[in-house]
C-alpha positions in Angstrom: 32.4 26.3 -9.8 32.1 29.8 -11.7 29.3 30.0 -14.5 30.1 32.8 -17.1 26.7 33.7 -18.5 26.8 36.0 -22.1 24.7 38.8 -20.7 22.1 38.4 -24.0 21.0 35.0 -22.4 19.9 36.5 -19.6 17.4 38.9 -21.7 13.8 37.3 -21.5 10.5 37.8 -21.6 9.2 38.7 -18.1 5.7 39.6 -18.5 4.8 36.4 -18.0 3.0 35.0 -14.6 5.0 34.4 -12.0 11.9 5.2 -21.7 11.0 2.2 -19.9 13.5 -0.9 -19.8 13.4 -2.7 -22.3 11.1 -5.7 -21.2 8.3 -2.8 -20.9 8.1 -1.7 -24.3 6.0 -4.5 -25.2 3.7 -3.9 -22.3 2.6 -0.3 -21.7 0.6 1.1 -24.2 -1.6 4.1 -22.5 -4.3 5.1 -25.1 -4.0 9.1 -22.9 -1.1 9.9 -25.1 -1.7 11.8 -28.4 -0.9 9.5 -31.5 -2.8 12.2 -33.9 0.0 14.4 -35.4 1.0 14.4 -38.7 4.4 13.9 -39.1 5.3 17.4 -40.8 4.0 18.9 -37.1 6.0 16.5 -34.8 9.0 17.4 -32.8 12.4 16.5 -33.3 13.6 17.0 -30.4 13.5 15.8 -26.7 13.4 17.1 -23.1 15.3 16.3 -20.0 14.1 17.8 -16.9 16.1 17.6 -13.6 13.5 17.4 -10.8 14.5 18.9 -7.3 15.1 23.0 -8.4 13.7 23.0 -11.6 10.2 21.3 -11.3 10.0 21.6 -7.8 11.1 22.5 -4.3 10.8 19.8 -2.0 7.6 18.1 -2.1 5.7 21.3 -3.9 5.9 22.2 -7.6 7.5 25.4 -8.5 4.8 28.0 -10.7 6.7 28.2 -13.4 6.6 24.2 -13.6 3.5 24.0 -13.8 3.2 26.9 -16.9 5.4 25.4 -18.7 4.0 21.4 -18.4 1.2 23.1 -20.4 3.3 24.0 -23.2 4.0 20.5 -23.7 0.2 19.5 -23.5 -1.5 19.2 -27.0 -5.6 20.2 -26.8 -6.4 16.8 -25.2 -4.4 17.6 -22.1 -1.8 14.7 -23.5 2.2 14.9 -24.4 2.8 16.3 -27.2 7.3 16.4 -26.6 9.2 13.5 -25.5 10.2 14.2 -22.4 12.1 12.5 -19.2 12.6 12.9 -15.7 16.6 12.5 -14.6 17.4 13.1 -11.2 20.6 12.2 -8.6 18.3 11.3 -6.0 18.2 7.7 -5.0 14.2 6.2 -4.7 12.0 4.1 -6.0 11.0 5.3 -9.4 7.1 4.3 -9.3 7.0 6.6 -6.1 8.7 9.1 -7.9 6.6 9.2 -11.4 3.1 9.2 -9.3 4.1 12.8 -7.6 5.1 13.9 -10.6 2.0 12.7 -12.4 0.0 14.4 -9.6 1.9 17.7 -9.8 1.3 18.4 -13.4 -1.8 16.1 -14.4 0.0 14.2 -17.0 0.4 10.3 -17.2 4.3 9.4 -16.3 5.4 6.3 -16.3 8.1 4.9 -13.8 10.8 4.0 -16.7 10.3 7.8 -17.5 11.9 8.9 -14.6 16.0 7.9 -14.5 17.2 8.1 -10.8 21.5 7.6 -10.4 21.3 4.1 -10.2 19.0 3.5 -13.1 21.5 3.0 -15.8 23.1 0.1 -13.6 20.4 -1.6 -15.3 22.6 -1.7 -18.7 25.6 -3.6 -16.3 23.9 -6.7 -16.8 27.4 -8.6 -15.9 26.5 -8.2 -12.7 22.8 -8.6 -12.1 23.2 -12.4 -11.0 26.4 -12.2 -8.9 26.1 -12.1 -5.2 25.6 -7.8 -4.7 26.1 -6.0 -1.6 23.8 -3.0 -2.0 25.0 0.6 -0.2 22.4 3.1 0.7 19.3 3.7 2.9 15.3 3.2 2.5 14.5 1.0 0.1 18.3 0.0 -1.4 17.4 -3.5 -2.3 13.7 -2.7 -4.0 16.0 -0.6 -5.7 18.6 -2.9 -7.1 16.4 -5.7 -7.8 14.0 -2.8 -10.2 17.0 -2.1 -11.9 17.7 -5.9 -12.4 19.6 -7.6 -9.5 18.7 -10.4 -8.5 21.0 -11.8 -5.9 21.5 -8.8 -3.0 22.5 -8.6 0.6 22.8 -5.3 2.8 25.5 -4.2 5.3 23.4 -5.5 7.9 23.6 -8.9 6.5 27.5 -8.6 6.4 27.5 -7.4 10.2 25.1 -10.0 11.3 27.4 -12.6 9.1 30.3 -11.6 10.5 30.0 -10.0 14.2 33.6 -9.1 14.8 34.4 -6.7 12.1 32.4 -3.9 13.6 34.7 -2.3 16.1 34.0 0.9 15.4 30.3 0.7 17.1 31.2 0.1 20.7 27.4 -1.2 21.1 28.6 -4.4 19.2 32.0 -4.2 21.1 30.6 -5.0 23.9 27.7 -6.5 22.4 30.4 -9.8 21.2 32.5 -9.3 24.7 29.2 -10.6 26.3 28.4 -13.7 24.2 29.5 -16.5 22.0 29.3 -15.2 18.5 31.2 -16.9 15.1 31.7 -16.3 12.0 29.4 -17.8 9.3 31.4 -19.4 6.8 28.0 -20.2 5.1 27.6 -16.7 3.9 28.5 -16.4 0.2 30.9 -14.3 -1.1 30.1 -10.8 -1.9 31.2 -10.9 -5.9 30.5 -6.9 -6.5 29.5 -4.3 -5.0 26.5 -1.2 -6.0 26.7 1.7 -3.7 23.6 3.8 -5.2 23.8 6.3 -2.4 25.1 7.6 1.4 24.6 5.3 4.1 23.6 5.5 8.0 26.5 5.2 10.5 29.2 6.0 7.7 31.6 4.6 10.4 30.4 0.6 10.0 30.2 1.2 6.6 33.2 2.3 5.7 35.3 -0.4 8.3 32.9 -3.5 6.6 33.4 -1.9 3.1 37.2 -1.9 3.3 37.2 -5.5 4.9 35.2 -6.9 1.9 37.7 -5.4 -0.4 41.0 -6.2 1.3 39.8 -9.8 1.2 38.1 -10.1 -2.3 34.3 -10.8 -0.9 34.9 -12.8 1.9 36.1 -11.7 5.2 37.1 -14.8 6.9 40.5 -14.3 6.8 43.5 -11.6 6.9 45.5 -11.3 3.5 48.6 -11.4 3.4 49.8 -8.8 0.9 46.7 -5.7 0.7 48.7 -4.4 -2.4 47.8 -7.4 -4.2 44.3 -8.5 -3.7 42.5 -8.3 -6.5 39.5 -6.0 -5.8 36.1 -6.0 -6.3 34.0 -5.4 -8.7 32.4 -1.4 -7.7 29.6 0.6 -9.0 28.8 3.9 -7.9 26.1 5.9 -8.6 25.5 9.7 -7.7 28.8 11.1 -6.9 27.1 14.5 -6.0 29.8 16.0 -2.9 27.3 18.1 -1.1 23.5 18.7 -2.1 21.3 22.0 -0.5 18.1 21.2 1.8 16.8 23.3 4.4 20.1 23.8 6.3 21.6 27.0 5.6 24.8 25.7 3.9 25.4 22.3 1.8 25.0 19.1 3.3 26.9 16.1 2.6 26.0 13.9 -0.3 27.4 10.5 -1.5 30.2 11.9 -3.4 31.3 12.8 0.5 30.8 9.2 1.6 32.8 8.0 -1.8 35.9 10.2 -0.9 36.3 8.9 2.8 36.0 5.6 0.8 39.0 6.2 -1.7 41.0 7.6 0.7 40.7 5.4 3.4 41.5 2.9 0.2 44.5 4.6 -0.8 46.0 4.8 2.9 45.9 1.0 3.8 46.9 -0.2 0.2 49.1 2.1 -1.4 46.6 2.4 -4.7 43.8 4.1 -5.8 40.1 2.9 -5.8 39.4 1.2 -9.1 35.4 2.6 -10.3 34.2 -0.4 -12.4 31.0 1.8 -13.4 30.3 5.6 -12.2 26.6 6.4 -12.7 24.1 9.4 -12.4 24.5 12.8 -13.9 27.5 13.8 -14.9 28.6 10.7 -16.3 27.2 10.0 -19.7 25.8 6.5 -19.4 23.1 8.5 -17.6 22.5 10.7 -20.1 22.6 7.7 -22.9 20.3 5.9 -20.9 18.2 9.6 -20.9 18.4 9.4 -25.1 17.0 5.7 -24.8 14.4 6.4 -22.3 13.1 10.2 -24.6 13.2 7.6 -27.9 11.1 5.3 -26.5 8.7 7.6 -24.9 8.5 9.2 -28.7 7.6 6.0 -30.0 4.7 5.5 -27.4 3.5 9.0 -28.2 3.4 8.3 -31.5 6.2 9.9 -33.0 7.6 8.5 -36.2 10.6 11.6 -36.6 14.2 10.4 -35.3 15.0 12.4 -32.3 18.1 14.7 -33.8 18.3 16.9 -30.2 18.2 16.6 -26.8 17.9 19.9 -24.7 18.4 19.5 -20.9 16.8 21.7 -18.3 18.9 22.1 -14.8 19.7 24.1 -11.9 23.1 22.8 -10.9 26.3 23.9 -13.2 28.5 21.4 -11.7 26.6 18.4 -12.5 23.3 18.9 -15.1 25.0 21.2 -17.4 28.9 19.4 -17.1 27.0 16.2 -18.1 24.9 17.9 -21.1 28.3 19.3 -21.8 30.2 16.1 -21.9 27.4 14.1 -23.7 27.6 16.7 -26.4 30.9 16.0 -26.7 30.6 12.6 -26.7 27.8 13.3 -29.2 30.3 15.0 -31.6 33.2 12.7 -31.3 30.7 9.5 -31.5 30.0 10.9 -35.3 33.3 10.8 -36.3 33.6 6.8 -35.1 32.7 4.1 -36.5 29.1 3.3 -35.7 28.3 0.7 -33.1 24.7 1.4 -32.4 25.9 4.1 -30.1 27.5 2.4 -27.4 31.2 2.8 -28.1 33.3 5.2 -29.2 36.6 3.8 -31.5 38.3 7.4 -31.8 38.5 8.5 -28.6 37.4 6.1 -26.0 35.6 7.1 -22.7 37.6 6.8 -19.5 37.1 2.9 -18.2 34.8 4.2 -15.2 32.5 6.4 -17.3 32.1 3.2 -20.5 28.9 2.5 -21.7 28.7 -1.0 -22.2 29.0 -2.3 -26.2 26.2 -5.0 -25.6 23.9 -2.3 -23.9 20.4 -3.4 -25.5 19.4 0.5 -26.4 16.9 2.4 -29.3 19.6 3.5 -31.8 21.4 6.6 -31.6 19.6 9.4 -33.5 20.8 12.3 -31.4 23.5 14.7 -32.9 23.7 17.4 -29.9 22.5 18.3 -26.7 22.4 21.8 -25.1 21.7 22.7 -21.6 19.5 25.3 -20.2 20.3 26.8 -16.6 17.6 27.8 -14.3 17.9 30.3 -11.6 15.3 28.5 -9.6 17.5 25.9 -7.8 21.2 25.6 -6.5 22.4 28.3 -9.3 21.7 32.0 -8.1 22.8 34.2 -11.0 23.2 37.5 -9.1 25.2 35.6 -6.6 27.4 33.7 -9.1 28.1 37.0 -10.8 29.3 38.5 -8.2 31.4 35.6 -6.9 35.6 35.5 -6.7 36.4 33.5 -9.2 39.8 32.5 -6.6 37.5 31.3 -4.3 36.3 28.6 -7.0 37.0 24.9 -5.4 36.4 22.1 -7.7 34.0 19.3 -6.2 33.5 17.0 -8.8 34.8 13.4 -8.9 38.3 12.4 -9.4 37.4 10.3 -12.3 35.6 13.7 -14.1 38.4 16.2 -15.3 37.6 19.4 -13.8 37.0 21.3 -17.2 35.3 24.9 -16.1 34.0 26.0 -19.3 32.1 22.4 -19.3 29.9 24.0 -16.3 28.9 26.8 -19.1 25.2 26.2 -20.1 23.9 26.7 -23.9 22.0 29.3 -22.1 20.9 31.0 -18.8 16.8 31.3 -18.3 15.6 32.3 -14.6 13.1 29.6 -14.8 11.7 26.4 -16.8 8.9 28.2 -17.9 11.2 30.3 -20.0 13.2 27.3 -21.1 10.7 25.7 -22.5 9.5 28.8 -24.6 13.1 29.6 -25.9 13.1 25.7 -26.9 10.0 25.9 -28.5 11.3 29.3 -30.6 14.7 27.7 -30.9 13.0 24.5 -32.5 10.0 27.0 -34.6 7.4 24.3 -32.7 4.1 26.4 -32.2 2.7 27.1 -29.3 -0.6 25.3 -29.2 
């Protein structure tokens, strides 16, 4: 996706050197934070930070990073900004809020950081039924942290039912060799959460289409595929591709969601019904992100209403579309009629993309969002700039409209050092 950047946003200064769930609200209380400001010298505002190309690079903090962390310090070494963590990546978030912690010498909590499948945690619909969990290490510490409480794995499914996985010849002849049945014990599967790209796409993909051709439980061939009723599907992180070390993109979940849907589409005639897409774009992520900065204000000890969000990312297509389409939903939201934030009566979201009306979140106090582009991550300016723009493929999800001037940040800055100065002059907040 082209980026357009107004060539005065890319004038800077270069002389420079290189919210918890709700249950936790009641429990953490860390005395590190500042809770001395007057309210005349507190911020208004909040900050999102993607994590992988903005803050760091791999397992190593970026420079910049760590320049601008100090910004946000006040003279104690505490928070002095609201700030949260929101990445695509799929892990646990305690593991994730230690090495950030340990990067920049701050205290982060694990509710501060919002991985894709952390908003899944408002779907509370579905945190007791029966929930087959898609994804690698650590997929069901995951689902049961975000509230799920009843979970099996694909393994589980294969092991329940040992014929379905032709596909691995290992099992073909593995059955051919022995007595193996069905157990009819095994409860239905009632919904399924895919929070990111499994191993041996293959099994997944032949046990994932068996479960929904037979609503749950595949003990039986239906009759008619075009009218089983499907199941329930949440999917988080619809990234396509992602960079690592390999010289070009590598294939992320949004990959393994495609082969999904169309494998769908081919054997039933109709499209893949999305009961909930989360992670970035999709703004119950960044609603979630408005919840989680709120309540980190409040532990800080800021009494202001947030009134902005600014969001710092490296990736057009997905961290500044999202802040895009949350400002939008921002602006149309004020024209509604107020439900704490959670629905919109004028001009509804699309089905996929709702944010529940019972979601148990901090008010809405936020009236816009901008985004701020770093060239430290996915996004290379020079090379963007110099890009075809007929060479520009679309690889967002079906259910996201592919809107290019979405992917246009508030404003271009080579690095999150930078952002966070032009925040701080955008907002008049000195420098302490």
């Amino acid at each position: 996706m082209r980026v357009y950047i107004r060539q005065e946003d890319i004038d800077y200064n270069s002389d420079s050197s290189d919210q918890s769930s709700n249950s936790s609200d009641d429990v953490w209380e860390d005395s590190s934070y500042s809770d001395d400001n007057a309210q005349n010298d507190q911020p208004s505002f909040g900050i999102l930070f993607d994590v992988d190309g903005v803050l760091a690079r791999g397992s190593n903090p970026l420079d910049p990073a760590v320049q601008a962390v100090q910004l946000l310090k006040d003279s104690s070494g505490n928070l002095r900004v609201p700030v949260a963590f929101v990445t695509n990546a799929c892990n646990r978030s305690q593991d994730k809020a230690k090495q950030i912690s340990q990067w920049f010498n701050i205290p982060v909590h694990p509710d501060m950081v919002i991985h894709a499948p952390t908003p899944a945690r408002l779907l509370t619909e579905y945190h007791n039924k029966h929930v087959l969990v898609i994804g690698q290490e650590y997929r069901k510490d995951i689902a049961e942290d975000i509230g799920f409480t009843n979970t099996c794995t694909i393994e589980d499914i294969q092991k329940a039912y040992p014929y379905l996985d032709m596909v691995d010849h290992d099992n073909r002849l593995k059955v051919a060799s022995g007595t193996y049945t069905d157990d009819h014990s095994f409860p239905r599967v009632e919904a399924i959460l895919m929070i990111g790209e499994p191993k041996l796409w293959e099994s997944n993909l032949q046990l994932l289409i068996d479960l929904l051709l037979t609503e749950g439980k595949p003990t039986y061939a239906p009759r008619n595929v075009q009218r089983v009723r499907q199941l329930p599907i949440i999917a988080c992180n619809m990234d396509l591709v992602f960079m690592h070390k390999a010289c070009m993109p590598r294939f992320g979940h949004g990959s393994f969601l495609l082969c999904l849907e169309a494998l769908y589409k081919k054997i039933t005639g109709r499209d893949l019904d999305y009961t909930a897409l989360i992670g970035k774009p999709c703004e119950i992520t960044y609603r979630y992100a408005e919840h989680t900065v709120a309540a980190v204000a409040k532990r800080i000890g800021i009494t202001r209403p947030i009134k902005k969000l600014y969001f710092i990312g490296d990736n057009p297509s997905v961290d500044i579309v999202g802040a895009n389409l949350y400002h939008r939903f921002l602006r149309r939201q004020s024209t509604a009629e107020p439900d704490n934030g959670n629905q919109l009566s004028t001009s509804p979201l699309p089905r996929s993309r709702s944010i529940p009306c019972d979601a148990k979140l901090y008010e809405q106090t936020v009236e816009a969002m901008e985004s701020l582009l770093v060239g430290t991550g996915v996004y290379k300016h020079e090379e963007e700039t110099n890009a075809n723009e007929d060479d520009d493929v679309y690889h967002g999800h079906r259910d996201i409209e592919n809107e290019p001037e979405l992917a246009k940040p508030s404003k271009f800055v080579p690095d999150v050092f930078h952002g966070i100065q032009h925040i701080f002059e955008r907002e008049n907040y000195g420098v302490k």
